[in-house]
N, C-alpha and C positions, 0 to 999 in steps of 0.2 A: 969204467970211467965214471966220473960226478953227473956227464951229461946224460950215461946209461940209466943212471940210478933215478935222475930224476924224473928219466921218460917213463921208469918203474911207477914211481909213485904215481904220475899222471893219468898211467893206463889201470891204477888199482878202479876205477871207476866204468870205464870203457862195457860200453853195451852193445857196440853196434863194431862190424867187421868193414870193412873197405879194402878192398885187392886193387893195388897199384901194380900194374904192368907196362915194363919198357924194354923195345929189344936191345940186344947186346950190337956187337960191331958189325957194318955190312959195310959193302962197296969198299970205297976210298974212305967211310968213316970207323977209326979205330979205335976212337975212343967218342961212343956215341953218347952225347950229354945227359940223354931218356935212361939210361942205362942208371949211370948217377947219380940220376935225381930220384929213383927211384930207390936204389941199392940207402940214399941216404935217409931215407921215409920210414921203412923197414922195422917195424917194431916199434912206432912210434903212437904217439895218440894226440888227438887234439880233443877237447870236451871229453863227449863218450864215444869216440870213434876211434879205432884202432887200425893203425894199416898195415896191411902183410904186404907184401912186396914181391913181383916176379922178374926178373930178366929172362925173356925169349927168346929164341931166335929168331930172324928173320927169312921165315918158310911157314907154310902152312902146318907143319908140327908145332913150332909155335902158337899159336891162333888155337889147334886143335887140343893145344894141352888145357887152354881154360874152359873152352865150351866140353871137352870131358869132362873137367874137374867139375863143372854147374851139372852136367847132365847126372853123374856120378854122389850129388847131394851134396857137393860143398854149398853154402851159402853164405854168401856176402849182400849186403842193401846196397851196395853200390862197387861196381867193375868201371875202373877207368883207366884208359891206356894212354901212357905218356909215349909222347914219339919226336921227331926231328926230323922237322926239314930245314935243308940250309938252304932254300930262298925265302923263305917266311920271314917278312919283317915284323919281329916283336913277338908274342905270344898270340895262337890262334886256336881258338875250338872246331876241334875237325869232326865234320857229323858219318862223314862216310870218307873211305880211302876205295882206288880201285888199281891197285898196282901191279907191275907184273912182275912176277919175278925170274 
């Protein structure tokens, strides 16, 4: 697609990795918005930053898959994980979660 192409061009420059992670469906949500927003990021670039893209699960395999992948010698300048909660009014920066599952 025109809009692929253009995100080609974009990331001819791209220095820097960024790993966007969002889990996929849990509970009652089946189509989880973090999923999406993520899955739409995926190959894309802004300036020199390029982001790869993970959907999760929602379980500790999840979580475990990227601090493998860091311990393992991936490197990224920056891991940020997109998520949903549906009482959040508006967009919020979560510095720690403690969930149970």
């Amino acid at each position: 697609s025109s809009s692929r192409t253009a995100s080609a061009r974009r990331c001819a420059n791209a220095t820097s990795r960024v790993l966007l992670t969002g889990f996929g469906p849990f509970g009652a949500i089946a189509d989880n918005p973090a999923e999406l927003v993520v899955r739409s990021l995926d190959g894309d670039c802004c300036g020199s930053v390029r982001f790869e893209s993970w959907v999760i699960p929602v379980n500790r395999f999840g979580v475990e898959r990227v601090a493998n992948a860091l311990r393992d010698g991936s490197a990224w300048e920056a891991v940020i994980h997109v998520g949903f909660e549906d009482e959040a009014k508006g967009l919020v920066i979560e510095v720690a979660a403690a969930n149970v599952l």
